[in-house]
N, C-alpha and C positions, 0 to 999 in steps of 0.2 A: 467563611461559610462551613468550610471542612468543621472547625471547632465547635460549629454551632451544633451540628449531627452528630459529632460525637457525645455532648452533651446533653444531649436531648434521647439517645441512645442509653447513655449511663442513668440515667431520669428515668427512663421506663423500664429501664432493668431490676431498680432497687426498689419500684412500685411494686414491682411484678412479683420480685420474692417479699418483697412485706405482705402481702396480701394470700400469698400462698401459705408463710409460717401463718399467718393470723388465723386462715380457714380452718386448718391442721390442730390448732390451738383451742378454737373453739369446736369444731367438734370431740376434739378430747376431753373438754369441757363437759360437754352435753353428752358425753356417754359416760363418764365417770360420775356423771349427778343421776342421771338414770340408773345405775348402776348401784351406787346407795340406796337408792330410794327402793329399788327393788330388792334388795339383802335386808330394809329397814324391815317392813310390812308388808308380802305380797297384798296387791291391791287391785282387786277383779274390775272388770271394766264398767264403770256406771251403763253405759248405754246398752250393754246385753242383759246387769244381773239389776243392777236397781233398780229401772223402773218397771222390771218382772214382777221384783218383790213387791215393792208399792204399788203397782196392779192387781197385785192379787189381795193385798191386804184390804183394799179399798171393799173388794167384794165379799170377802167374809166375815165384814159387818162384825168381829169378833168381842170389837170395845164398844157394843152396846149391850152386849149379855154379862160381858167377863167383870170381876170385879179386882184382879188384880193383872198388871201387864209388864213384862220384861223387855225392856224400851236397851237396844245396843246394836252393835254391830256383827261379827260375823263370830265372837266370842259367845253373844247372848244367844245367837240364832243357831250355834249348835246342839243345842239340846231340844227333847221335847217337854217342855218346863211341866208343863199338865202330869205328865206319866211319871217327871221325874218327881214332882214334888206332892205327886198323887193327889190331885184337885182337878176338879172339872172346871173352874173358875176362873182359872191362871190363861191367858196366848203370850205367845212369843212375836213380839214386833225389833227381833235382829234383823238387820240388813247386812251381809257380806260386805266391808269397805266402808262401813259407812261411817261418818265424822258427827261430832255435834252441831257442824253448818247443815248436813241434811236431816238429822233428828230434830231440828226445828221448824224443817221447811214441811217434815210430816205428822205435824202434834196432835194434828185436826183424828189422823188414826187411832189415836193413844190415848185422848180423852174423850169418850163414850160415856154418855148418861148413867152409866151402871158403873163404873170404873171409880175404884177408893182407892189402891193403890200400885204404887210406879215405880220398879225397882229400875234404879239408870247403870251403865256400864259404857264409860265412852273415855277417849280421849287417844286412845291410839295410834288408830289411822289419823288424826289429825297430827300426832309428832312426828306419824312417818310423811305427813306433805309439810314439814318445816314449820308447823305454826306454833307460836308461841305461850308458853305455859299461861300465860297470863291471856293472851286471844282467846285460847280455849276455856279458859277460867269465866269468862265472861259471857261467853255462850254456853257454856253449862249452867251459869247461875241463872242464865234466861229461860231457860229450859225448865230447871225447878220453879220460879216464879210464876212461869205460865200453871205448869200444873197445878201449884195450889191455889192460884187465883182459878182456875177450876175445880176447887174442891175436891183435891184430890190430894191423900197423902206422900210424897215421895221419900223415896231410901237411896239413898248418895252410895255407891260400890264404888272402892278404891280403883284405879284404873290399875290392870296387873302389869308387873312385871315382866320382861324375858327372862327365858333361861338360857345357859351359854350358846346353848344350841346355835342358837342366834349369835351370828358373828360381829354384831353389832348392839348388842345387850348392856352395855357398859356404859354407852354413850347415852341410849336411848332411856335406860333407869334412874338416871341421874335426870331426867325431863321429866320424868313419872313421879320420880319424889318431889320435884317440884309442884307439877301439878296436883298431886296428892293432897300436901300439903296446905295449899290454900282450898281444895274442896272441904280438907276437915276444918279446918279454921271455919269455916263459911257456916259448916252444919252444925258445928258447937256456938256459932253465935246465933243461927236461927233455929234450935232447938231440932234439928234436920237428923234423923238416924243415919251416921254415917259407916258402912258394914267394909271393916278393914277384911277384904279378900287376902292382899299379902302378906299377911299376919297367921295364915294357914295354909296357904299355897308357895309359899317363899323361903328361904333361907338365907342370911349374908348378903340380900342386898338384890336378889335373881329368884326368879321362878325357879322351882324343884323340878330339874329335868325330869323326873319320873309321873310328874303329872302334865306334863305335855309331849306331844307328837312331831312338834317341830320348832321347839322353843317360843312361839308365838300363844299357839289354838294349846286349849285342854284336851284330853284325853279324857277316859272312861273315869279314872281313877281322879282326875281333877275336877271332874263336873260333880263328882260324888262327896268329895270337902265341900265344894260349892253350896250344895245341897244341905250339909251339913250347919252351915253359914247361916241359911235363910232357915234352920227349922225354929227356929223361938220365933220367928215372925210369920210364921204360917204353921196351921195344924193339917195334917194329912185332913183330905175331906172322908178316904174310904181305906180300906188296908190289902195291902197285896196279896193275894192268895200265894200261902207255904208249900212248895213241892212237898207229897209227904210219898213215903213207900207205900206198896200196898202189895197185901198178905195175899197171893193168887189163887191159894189152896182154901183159903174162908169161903163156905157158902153163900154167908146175907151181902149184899150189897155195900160197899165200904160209904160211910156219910162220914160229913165235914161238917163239924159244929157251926154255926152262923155266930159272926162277930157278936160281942155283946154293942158294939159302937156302932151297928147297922139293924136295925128292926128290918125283918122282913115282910114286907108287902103284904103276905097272908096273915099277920099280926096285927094289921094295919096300922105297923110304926113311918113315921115319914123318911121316905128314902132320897125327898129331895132335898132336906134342909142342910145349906152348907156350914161344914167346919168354920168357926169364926177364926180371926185372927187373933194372932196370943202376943199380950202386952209384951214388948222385948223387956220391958221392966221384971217381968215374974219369970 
């Protein structure tokens, strides 16, 4: 009997610390995967900022007026695309965090009866939740399909790079070139403009720390290559008025010549007809 208590004692001893190393175990687990994933791509919380964003997009009906839309994540939603690319025409439909599983789930925003074309930006946040260059490859390619089967043109942007900043940049670009890689295969066999971003924003393989803010997001100076990127595929609609000096000691009133590219109103030249889009070919 003694023997049997002893044994039955040693029995729940050696349960009791396997089960203790194991818990130990897997929580180190599950804070070192948290842990990655948060140095990968901070990644805002769907239930406070997305379905913000997609609530509010719903309501400003913008892809029934607009005729071109900048469809991405928190990359494409930093900018204000209209001001920056100087068109009335253009919204911005970024979402913070967003993947190409939710850029599908909201197409219905992006293709608007007025809406020809769709500049995409994705794939990110999807490396930073572990999906594979090829998952994501497949729902990108869904995603263009849809829009042309809606009569709409799309433009394939390289998914960008990090820069060192990011202490996980190394890992992560080498997923990017992956992915990359089969987007442009994809747009050269379907005749798809595909606008190599890292090819002006990169260097050796990494984003050019100087055009970003925290090795991820662009900065002033990176949104403005960017800009430079899309201008053969869009013409300004109107031109930015030039700070000029002015002489304080002159009498008459100082006047600012009127664009020759803007007929004024009292001309009765049209002030609403928009800038067309310019063949990338010329």
């Amino acid at each position: 009997m003694r023997k049997i208590v002893i044994a039955l004692i040693m029995m729940f001893s050696a349960l009791s610390l396997f089960a203790a190393t194991n818990t130990k175990q897997t929580a180190k687990t599950s804070a070192e995967t948290k842990a990655a994933q948060a140095d990968l791509v901070p990644m805002p919380s769907r239930a406070k900022s997305y379905e913000r964003y997609t609530e509010m997009y719903d309501i400003y009906n913008g892809s029934r007026i607009a005729k071109i839309v900048m469809l991405g994540d928190s990359i494409t939603q930093g900018a204000y695309w209209n001001e920056l690319m100087h068109r009335g025409d253009i919204i911005n439909r970024g979402i913070p965090g967003d993947t190409t599983v939710g850029m599908l789930e909201r197409l219905d925003t992006v293709a608007g009866p007025t809406v020809e074309h769709v500049f995409v930006l994705a794939g990110i946040n999807d490396i930073a939740q572990h999906y594979t260059a090829d998952a994501i490859y497949d729902r990108y390619v869904r995603i263009i399909e849809f829009l042309k089967r809606s009569g709409i043109t799309p433009h394939i942007q390289s998914t960008l790079y990090l820069s060192n900043k990011n202490p996980n940049y190394i890992a992560v670009n080498k997923q990017v070139v992956e992915l990359n890689t089969l987007l442009k295969s994809y747009a050269v066999k379907n005749s798809i403009d595909y606008i190599d971003l890292n090819f002006l924003l990169s260097k050796g393989g990494a984003m050019i720390s100087d055009y970003s803010y925290d090795g991820t997001h662009l900065n002033s100076k990176g949104y403005l290559i960017w800009r430079s990127a899309l201008a053969k595929y869009m013409a300004p609609q109107f031109e930015v008025p030039v700070e000029t000096s002015v002489d304080t000691s002159a009498e008459a009133p100082v006047q600012t010549e009127q664009s020759a590219d803007m007929p004024s109103a009292e001309s009765g030249g049209d002030t609403s007809a928009p800038a067309p889009l310019r063949d990338p070919q010329n």
